[in-house]
PALOMI-502672 format. One record per residue (C-alpha): x negated, z, y; residue number from 1. Coordinates in pm, 1 decimal. Example, Ala and Ser with C-alpha at 12.3 -4.5 7.8 and 13.67 -1.06 7.14 Angstrom:
2
<site><x>-1230.0</x><z>780.0</z><y>-450.0</y><resi>1</resi></site>
<site><x>-1367.0</x><z>714.0</z><y>-106.0</y><resi>2</resi></site>
REM end
This chain:
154
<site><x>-442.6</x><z>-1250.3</z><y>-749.2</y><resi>1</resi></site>
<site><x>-183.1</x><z>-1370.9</z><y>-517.4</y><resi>2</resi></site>
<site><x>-181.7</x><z>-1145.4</z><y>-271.6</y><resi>3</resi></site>
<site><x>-367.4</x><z>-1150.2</z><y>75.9</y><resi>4</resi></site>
<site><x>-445.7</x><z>-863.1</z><y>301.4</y><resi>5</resi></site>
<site><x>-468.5</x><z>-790.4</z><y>648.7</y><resi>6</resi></site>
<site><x>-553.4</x><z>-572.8</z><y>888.0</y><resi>7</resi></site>
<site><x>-309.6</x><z>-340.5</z><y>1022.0</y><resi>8</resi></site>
<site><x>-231.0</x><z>-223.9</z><y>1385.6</y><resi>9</resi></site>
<site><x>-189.5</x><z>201.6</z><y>1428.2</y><resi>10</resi></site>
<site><x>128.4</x><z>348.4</z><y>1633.7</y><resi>11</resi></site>
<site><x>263.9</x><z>649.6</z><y>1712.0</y><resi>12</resi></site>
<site><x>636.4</x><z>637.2</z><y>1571.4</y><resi>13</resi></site>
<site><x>882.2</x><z>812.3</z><y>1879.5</y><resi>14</resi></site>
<site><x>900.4</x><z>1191.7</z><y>1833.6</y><resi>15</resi></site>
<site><x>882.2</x><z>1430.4</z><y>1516.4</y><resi>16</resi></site>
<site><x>1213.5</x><z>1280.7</z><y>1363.1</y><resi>17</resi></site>
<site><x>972.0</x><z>1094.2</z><y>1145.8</y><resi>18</resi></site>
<site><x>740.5</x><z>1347.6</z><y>1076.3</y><resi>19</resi></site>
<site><x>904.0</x><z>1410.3</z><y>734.9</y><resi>20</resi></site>
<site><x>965.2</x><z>1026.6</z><y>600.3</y><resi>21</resi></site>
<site><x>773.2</x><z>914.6</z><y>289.8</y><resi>22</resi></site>
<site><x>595.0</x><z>1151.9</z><y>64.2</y><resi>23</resi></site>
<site><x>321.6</x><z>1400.9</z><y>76.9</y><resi>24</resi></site>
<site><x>-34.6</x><z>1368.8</z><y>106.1</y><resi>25</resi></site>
<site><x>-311.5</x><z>1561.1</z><y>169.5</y><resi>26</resi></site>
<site><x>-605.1</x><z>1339.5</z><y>85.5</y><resi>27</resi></site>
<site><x>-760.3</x><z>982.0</z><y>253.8</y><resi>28</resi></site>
<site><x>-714.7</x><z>720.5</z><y>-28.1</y><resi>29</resi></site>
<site><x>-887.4</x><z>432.1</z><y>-4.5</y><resi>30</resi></site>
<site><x>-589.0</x><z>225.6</z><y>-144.7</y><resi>31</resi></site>
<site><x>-234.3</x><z>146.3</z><y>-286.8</y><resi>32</resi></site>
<site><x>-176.1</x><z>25.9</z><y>-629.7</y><resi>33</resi></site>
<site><x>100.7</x><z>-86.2</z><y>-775.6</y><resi>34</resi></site>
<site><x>204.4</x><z>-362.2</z><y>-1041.9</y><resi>35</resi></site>
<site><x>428.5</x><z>-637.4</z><y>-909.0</y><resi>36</resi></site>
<site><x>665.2</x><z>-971.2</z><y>-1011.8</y><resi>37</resi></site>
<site><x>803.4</x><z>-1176.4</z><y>-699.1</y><resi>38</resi></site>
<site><x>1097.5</x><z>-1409.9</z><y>-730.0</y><resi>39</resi></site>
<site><x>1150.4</x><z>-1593.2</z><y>-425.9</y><resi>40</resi></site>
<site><x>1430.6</x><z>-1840.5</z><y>-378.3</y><resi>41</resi></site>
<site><x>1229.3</x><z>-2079.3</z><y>-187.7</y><resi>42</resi></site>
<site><x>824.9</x><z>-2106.7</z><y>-67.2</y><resi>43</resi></site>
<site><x>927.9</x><z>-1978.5</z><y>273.2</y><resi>44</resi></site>
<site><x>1013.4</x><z>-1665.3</z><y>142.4</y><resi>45</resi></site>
<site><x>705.3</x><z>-1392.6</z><y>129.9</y><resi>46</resi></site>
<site><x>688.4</x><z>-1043.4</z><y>-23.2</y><resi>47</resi></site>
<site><x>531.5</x><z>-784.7</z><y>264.7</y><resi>48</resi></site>
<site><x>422.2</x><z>-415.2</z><y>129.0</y><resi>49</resi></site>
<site><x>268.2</x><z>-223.6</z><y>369.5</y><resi>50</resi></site>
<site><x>194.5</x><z>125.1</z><y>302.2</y><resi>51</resi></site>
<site><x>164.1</x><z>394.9</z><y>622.6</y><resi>52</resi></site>
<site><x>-43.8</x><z>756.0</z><y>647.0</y><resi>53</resi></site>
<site><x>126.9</x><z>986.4</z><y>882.1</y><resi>54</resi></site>
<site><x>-30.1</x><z>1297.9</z><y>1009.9</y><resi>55</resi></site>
<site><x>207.4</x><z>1611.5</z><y>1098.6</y><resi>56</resi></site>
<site><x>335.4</x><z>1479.8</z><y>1390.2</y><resi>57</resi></site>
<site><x>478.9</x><z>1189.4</z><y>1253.0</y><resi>58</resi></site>
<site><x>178.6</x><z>941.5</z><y>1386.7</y><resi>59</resi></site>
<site><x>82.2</x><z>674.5</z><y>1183.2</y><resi>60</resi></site>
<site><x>-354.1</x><z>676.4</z><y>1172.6</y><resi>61</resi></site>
<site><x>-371.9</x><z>473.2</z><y>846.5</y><resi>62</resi></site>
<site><x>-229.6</x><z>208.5</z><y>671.9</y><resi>63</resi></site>
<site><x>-258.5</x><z>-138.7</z><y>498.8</y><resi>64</resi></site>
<site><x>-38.1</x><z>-396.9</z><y>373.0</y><resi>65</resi></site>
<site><x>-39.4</x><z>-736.1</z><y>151.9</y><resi>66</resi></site>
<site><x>197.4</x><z>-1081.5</z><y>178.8</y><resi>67</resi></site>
<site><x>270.3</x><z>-1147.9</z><y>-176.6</y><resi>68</resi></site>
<site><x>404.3</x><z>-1531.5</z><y>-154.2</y><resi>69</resi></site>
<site><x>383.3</x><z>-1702.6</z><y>-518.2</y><resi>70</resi></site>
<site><x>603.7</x><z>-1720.5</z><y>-732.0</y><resi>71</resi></site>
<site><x>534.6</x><z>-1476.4</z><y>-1083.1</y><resi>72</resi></site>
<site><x>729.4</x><z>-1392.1</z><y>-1413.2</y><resi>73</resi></site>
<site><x>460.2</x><z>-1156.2</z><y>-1525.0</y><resi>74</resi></site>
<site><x>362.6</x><z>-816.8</z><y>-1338.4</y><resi>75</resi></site>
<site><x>13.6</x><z>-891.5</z><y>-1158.9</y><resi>76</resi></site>
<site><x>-188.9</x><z>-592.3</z><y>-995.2</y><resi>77</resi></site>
<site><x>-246.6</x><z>-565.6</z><y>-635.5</y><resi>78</resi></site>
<site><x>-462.3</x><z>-284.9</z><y>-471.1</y><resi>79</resi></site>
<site><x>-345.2</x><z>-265.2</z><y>-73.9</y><resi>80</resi></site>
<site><x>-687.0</x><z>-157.1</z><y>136.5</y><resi>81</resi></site>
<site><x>-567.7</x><z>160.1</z><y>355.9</y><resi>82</resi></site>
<site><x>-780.2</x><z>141.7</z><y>677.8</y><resi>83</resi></site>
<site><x>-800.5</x><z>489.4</z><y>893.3</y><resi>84</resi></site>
<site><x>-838.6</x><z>604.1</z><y>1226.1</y><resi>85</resi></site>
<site><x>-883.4</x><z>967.1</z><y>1254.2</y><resi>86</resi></site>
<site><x>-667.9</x><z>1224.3</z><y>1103.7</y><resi>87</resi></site>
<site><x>-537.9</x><z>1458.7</z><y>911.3</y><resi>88</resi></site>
<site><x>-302.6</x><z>1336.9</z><y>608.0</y><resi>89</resi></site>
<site><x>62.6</x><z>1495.3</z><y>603.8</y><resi>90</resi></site>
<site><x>294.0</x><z>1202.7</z><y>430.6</y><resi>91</resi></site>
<site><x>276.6</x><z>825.3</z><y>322.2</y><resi>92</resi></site>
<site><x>504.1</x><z>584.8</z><y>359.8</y><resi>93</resi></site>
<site><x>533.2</x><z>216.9</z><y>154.5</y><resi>94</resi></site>
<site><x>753.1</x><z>-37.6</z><y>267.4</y><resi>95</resi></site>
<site><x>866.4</x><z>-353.0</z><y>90.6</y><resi>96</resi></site>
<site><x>1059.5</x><z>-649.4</z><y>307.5</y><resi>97</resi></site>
<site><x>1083.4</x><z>-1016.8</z><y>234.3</y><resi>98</resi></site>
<site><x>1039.4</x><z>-1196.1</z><y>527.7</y><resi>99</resi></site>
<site><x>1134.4</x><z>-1619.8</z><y>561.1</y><resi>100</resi></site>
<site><x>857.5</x><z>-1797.1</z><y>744.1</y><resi>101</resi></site>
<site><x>1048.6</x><z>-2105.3</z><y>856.0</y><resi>102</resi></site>
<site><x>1218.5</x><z>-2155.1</z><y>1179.4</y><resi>103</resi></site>
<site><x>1567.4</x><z>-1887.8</z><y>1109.2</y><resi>104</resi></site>
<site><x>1346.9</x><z>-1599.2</z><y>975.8</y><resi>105</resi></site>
<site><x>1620.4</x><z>-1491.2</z><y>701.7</y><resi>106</resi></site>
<site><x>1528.0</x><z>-1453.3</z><y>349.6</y><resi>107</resi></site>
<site><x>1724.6</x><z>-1637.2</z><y>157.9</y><resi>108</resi></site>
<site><x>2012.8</x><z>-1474.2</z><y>-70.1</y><resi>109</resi></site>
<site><x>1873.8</x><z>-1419.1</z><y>-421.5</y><resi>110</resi></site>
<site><x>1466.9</x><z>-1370.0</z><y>-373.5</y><resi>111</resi></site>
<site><x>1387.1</x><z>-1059.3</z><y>-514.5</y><resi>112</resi></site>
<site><x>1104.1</x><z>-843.1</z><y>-667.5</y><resi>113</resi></site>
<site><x>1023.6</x><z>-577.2</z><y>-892.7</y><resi>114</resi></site>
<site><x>732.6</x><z>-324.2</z><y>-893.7</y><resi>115</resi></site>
<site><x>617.1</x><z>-31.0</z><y>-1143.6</y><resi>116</resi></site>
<site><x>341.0</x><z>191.9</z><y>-1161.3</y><resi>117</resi></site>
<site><x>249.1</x><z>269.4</z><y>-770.2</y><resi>118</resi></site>
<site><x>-79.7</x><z>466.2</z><y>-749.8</y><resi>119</resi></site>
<site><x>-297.0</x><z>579.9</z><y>-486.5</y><resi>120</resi></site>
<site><x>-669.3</x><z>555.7</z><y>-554.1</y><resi>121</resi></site>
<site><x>-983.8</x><z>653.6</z><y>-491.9</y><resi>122</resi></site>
<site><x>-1110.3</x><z>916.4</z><y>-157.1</y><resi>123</resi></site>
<site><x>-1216.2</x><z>801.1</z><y>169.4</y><resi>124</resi></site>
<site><x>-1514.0</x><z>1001.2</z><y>251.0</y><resi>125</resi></site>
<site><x>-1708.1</x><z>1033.1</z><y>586.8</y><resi>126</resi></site>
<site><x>-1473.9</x><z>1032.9</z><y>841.3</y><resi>127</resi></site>
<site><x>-1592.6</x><z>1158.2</z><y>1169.3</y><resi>128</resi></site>
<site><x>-1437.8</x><z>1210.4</z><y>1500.4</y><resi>129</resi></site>
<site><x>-1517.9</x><z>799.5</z><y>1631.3</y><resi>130</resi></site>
<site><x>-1270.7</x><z>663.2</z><y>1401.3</y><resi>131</resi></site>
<site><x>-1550.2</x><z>507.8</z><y>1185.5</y><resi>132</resi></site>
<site><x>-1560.9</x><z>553.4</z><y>816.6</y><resi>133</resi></site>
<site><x>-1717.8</x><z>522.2</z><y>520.2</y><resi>134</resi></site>
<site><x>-1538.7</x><z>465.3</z><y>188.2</y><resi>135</resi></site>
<site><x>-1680.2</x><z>567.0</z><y>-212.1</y><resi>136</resi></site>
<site><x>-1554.5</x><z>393.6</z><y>-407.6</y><resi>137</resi></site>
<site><x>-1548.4</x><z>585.2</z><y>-772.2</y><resi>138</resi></site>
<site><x>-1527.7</x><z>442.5</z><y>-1089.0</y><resi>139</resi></site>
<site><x>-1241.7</x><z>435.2</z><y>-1327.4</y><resi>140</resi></site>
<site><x>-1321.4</x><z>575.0</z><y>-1634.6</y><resi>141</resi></site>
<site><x>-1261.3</x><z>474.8</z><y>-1899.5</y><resi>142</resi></site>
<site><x>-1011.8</x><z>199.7</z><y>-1841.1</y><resi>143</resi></site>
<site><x>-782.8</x><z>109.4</z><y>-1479.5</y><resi>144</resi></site>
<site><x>-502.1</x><z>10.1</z><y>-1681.9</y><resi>145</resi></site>
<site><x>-467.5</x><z>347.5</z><y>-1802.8</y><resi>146</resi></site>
<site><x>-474.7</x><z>712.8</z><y>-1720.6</y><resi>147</resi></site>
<site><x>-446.7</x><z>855.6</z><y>-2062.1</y><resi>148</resi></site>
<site><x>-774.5</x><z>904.1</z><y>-2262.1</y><resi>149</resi></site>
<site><x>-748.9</x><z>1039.7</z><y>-2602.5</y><resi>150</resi></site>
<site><x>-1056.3</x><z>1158.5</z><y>-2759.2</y><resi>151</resi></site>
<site><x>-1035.7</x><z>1256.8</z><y>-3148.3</y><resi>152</resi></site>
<site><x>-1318.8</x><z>1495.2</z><y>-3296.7</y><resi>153</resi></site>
<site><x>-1370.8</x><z>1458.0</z><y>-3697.4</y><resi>154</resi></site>
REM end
């Protein structure tokens, strides 16, 4: 994998204008999936996805996020860890930027990516008033790389 997480900072976006951006939720997940090919131009150049939970006021109380930075021609898997402060889950948001790491900060013309197959997995369970949680993680049965089991009977 060529991805590397971090941890995220919370904020409260300004006012209920953004109470309706993303898409709706109304469960914790434990993370982001998504399939992913990254063309940058030049090494400075770094893939960010960062995916948001917003309650009903438009505050951000989750969220996660991965720099992608090497270079791929084949679609790799990378699952985005979304951390939670307390909350009740009204939209998500995912953003995708490429950001330049050297000295002028501007990606350079051409650098591109391409995703497929976004998924949000697994439940957070546990969460109490303090902010803490604990996370189950539940198997995928019978295979991750699919959601489609067929089952024939003779």
């Amino acid at each position: 994998m060529f991805g590397r997480t971090r941890q995220v900072s919370f904020y409260p976006f300004a006012g209920k204008q953004y109470q309706d951006l993303g898409f709706p939720v109304n469960q914790l997940f434990s993370e982001l999936s998504l399939f992913c090919k990254f063309h940058p131009v030049d090494s400075n150049d770094v893939l960010t996805i960062f995916v948001s939970i917003l309650d009903s006021n438009g505050t951000v109380f989750g969220g996660g996020s991965i720099d992608v930075s090497t270079p791929s021609d084949t679609f790799y898997r990378y699952d985005i860890p979304i951390n939670y402060q307390f909350g009740e889950p009204y939209r998500a948001r995912i953003s995708m930027t490429i950001n330049d790491h050297s000295e002028n900060g501007l990606p350079d013309i051409g650098s591109y990516f391409i995703v497929d197959d976004f998924s949000m997995n697994d439940l957070v369970s546990n969460l109490d008033d303090d902010g803490d949680f604990g996370v189950t993680f539940h198997a995928v049965y019978p295979n991750p790389a699919s959601e489609n089991l067929t089952v024939s009977f003779p």
